[in-house]
C-alpha positions as CSV (number, residue, x, y, z in Angstrom):
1,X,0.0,0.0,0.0
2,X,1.9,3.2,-0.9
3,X,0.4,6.1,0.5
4,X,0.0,9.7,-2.2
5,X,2.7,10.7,0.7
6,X,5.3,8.7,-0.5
7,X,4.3,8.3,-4.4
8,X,5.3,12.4,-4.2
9,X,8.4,12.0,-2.6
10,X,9.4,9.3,-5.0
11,X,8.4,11.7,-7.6
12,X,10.2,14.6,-6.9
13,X,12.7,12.8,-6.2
14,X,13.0,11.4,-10.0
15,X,12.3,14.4,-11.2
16,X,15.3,15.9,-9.4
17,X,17.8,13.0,-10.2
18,X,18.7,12.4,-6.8
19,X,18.1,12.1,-3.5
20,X,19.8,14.2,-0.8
21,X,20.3,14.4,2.8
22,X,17.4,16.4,3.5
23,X,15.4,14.1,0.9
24,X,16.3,10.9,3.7
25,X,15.2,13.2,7.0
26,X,12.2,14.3,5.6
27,X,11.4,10.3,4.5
28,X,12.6,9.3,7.7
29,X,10.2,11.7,9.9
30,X,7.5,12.6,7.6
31,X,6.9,10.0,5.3
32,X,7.6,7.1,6.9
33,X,8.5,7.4,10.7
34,X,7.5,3.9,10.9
35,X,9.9,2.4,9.0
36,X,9.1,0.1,5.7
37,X,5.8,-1.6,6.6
38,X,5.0,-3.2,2.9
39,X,6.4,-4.5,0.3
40,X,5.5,-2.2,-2.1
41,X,7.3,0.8,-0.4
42,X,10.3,-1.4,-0.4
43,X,9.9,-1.8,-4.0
44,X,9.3,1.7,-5.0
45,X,12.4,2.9,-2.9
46,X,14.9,-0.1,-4.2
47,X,13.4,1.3,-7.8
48,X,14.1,4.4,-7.0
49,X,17.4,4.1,-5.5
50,X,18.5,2.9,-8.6
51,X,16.4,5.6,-10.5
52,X,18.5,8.1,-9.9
53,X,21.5,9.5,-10.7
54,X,23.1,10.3,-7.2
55,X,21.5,9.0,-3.7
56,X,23.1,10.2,-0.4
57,X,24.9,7.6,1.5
58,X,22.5,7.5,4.3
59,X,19.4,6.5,2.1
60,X,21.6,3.5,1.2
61,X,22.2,3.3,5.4
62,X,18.9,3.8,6.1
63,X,17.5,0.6,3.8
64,X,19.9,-1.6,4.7
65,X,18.9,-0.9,8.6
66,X,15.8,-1.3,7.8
67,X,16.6,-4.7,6.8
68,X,18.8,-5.3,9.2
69,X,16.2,-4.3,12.4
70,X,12.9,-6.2,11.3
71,X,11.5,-3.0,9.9
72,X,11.5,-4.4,6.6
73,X,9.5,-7.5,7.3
74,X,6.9,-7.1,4.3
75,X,4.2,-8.9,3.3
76,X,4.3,-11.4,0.7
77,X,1.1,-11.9,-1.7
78,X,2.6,-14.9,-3.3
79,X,3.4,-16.4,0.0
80,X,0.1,-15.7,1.2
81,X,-2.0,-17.5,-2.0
82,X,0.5,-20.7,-0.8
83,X,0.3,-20.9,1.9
84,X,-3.6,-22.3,2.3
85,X,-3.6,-22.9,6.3
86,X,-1.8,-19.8,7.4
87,X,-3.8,-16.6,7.4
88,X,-1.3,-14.5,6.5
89,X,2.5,-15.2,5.5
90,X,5.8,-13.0,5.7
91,X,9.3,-12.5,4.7
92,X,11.8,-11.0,5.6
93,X,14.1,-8.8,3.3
94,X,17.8,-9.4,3.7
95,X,20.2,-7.1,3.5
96,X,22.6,-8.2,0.0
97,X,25.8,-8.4,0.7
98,X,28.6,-5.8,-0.4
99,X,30.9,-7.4,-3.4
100,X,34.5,-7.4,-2.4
C-alpha cells in the first residue's frame, strides 16, 4: 500500500535526479516514521534508489537498517496464495551483501 505521501516524494525525487540528505530526513520523519511496513514501499524505494543518478549515503544506510532491524519485514502476496492454512505469511528482506 503506498500512500500519495510517498508516491510524491518518489516523484520529486526522480524528477530531481537524486536524493539528498534532506530528501532521507524528511522520509525518515514525515513520510515514513515507521519504517518500511510493505512490500511495495520497499519496491518503490529499491526502484528508485537505482532511478537516480546520485543518492546520499545515508538513504543507502537507512535501507539496509531497515533490513537489518525487522522493519522491513513485508508482506508477501505470493506467500500468502500458498500458503492455504496460514492466514497470513511473511518474509523477511535481507540485506545483500557488499561485493568485495
Amino acid at each position: 500500500m503506498i500512500n500519495s505521501s510517498l508516491q510524491a516524494f518518489a516523484s520529486k525525487v526522480q524528477n530531481a535526479g537524486r536524493i539528498s540528505f534532506g530528501d532521507v530526513k524528511r522520509l525518515q520523519r514525515d513520510i515514513l516514521p515507521d519504517g518500511i511496513t510493505f512490500r511495495e514501499n520497499a519496491e518503490l524505494l529499491l526502484t528508485l534508489e537505482q532511478s537516480v543518478s546520485r543518492a546520499d549515503r545515508t538513504f543507502s544506510d537507512w535501507l539496509a537498517a531497515e533490513a537489518d532491524h525487522g522493519g522491513a519485514v513485508l508482506r508477501s502476496p505470493a506467500l500468502n496464495a500458498a500458503s492455504v492454512d496460514c492466514t497470513s505469511a511473511h518474509v523477511a528482506v535481507d540485506p545483500m551483501p557488499l561485493a568485495a
